[in-house]
C-alpha positions in Angstrom: -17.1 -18.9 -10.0 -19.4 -21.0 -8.9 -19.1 -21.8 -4.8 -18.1 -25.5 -5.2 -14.8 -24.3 -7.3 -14.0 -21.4 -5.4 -10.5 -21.4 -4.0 -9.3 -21.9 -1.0 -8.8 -18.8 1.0 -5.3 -20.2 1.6 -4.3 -19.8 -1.5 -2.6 -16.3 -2.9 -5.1 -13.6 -3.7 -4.4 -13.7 -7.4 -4.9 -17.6 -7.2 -8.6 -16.7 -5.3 -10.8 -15.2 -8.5 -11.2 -11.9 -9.8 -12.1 -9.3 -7.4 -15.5 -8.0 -7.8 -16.0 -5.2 -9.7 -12.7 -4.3 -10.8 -12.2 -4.3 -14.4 -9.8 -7.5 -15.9 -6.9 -5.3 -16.8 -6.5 -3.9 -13.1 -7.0 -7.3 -11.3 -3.0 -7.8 -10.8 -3.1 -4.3 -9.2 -6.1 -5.0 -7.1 -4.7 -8.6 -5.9 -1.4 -7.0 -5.0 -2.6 -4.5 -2.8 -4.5 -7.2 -1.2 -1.4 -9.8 -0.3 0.1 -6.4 0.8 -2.9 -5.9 3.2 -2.9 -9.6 4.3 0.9 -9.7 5.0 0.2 -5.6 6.6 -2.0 -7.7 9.1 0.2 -10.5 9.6 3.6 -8.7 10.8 1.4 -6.4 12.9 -0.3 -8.8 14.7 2.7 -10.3 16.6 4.5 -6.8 16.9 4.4 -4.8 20.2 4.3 -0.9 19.7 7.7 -0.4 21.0 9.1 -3.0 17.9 7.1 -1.4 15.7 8.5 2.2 16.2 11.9 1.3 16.7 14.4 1.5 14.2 17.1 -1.5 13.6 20.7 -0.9 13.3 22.3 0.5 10.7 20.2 3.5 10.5 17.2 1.3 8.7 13.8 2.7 8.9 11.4 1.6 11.9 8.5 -0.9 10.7 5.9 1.8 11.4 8.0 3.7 8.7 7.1 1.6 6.0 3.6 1.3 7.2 2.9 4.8 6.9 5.1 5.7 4.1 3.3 2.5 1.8 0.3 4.4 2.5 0.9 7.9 1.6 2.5 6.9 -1.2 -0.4 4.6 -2.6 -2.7 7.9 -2.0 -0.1 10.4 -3.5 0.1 7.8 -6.8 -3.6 7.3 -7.2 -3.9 10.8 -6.8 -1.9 11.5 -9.8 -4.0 8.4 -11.3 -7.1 10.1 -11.3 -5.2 13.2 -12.8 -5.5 15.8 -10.0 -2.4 17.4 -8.2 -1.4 16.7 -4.5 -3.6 18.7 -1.6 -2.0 20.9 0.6 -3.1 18.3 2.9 -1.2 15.6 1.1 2.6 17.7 0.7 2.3 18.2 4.2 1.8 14.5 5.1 4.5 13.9 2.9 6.6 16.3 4.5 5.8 14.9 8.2 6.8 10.9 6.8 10.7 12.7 7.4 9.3 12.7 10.8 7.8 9.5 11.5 10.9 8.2 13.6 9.2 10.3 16.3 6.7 9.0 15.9 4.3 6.6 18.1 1.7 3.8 16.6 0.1 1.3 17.4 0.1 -1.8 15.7 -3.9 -2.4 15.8 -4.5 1.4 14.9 -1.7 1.3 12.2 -3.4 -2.2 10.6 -6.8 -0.7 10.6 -5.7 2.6 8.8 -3.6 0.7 6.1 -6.7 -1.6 5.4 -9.1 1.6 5.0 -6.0 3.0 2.6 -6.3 -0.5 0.4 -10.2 -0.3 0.5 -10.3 3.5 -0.4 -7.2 1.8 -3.5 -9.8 -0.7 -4.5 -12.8 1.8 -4.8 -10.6 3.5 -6.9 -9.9 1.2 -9.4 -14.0 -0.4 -9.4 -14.4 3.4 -10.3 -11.7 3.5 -13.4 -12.5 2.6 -16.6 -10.5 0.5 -19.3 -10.5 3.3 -21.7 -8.7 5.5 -19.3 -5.8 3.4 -18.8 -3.6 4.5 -21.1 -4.5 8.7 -20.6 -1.4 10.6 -20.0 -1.0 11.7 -16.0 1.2 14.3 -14.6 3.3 13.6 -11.5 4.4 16.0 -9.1 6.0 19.6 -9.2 7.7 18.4 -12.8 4.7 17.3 -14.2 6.5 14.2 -15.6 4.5 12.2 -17.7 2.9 8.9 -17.1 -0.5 7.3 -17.3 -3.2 5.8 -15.4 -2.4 2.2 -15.6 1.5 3.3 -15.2 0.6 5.0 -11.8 -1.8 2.0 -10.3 0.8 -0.9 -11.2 3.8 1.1 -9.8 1.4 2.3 -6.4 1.1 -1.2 -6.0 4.7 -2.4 -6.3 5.9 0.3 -4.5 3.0 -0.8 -1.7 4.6 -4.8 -2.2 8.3 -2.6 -1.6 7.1 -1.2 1.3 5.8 -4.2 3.1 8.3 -6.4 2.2 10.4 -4.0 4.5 8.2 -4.3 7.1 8.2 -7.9 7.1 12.0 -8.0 7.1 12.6 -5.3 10.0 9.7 -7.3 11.7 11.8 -10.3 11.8 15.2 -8.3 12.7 13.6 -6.5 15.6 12.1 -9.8 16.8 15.6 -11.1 16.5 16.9 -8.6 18.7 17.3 -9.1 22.7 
């Protein structure tokens, strides 16, 4: 696009242009995981680290929950995306999110580490070609069946899920005295 037609930054990514390098059909996926990056950043900013490990009432999960979980779970369903089983390394992360209550983040720390997560996403998908979209994938100890577009477009929804949870126990915790 040439730069006197290039959207405003203001507007939503998938409003902004294709993202370079990443082919047509996984733009919506790309885009996504961007908004969910940009509103990552956003809640974060204004959160101190004792908001953003506490959990609300009702037995909700703490914002730094949904942080860390949005991440593991975009790296457990790429994973299966590129059609390679979880790492030991990987169950056992998944095993410590029961565990992130006791947890302590920081919100700078946490932002940083779920931007790397959606640049490592992106990478991904510059690296995945068209023709592989639609190449059966097996997900976890079942080895149910999917495929590789079916796996990015629910990593990113789930991502969207995620952060839309954070937002909203942002704003509770905020509400609180």
């Amino acid at each position: 696009m040439p730069s006197s037609q290039r959207v405003p930054s203001q507007q939503p990514p998938w409003l902004r242009g294709p993202i370079s390098g990443i082919p047509a059909l996984l733009q919506p996926v790309a885009h996504a995981l961007v908004d969910a990056e940009e509103d990552t950043r956003k809640a974060l900013a204004t959160m101190t680290a004792e908001r953003l490990n506490r959990r609300p009432g009702g037995g909700a999960a703490s914002a730094a929950y949904h942080v860390k979980h949005a991440m593991g779970s975009l790296d457990r369903l790429f994973t299966y995306a590129r059609g390679e089983s979880l790492s030991n390394e990987q169950l056992e992360r998944l095993s410590a999110e029961k565990t992130i209550h006791a947890g302590t983040f920081q919100p700078k720390e946490l932002a940083a580490e779920f931007s790397e997560a959606i640049r490592r996403a992106h990478a991904q998908l510059r690296a995945t070609r068209e023709s592989e979209l639609l190449t059966v994938r097996l997900v976890g100890r079942a080895k149910l069946p999917s495929n590789t577009i079916g796996l990015l477009v629910h990593a990113a929804e789930h991502t969207a899920r995620h952060v839309g949870q954070l937002m909203t126990t942002a704003k509770v915790l905020a509400a609180e005295p």
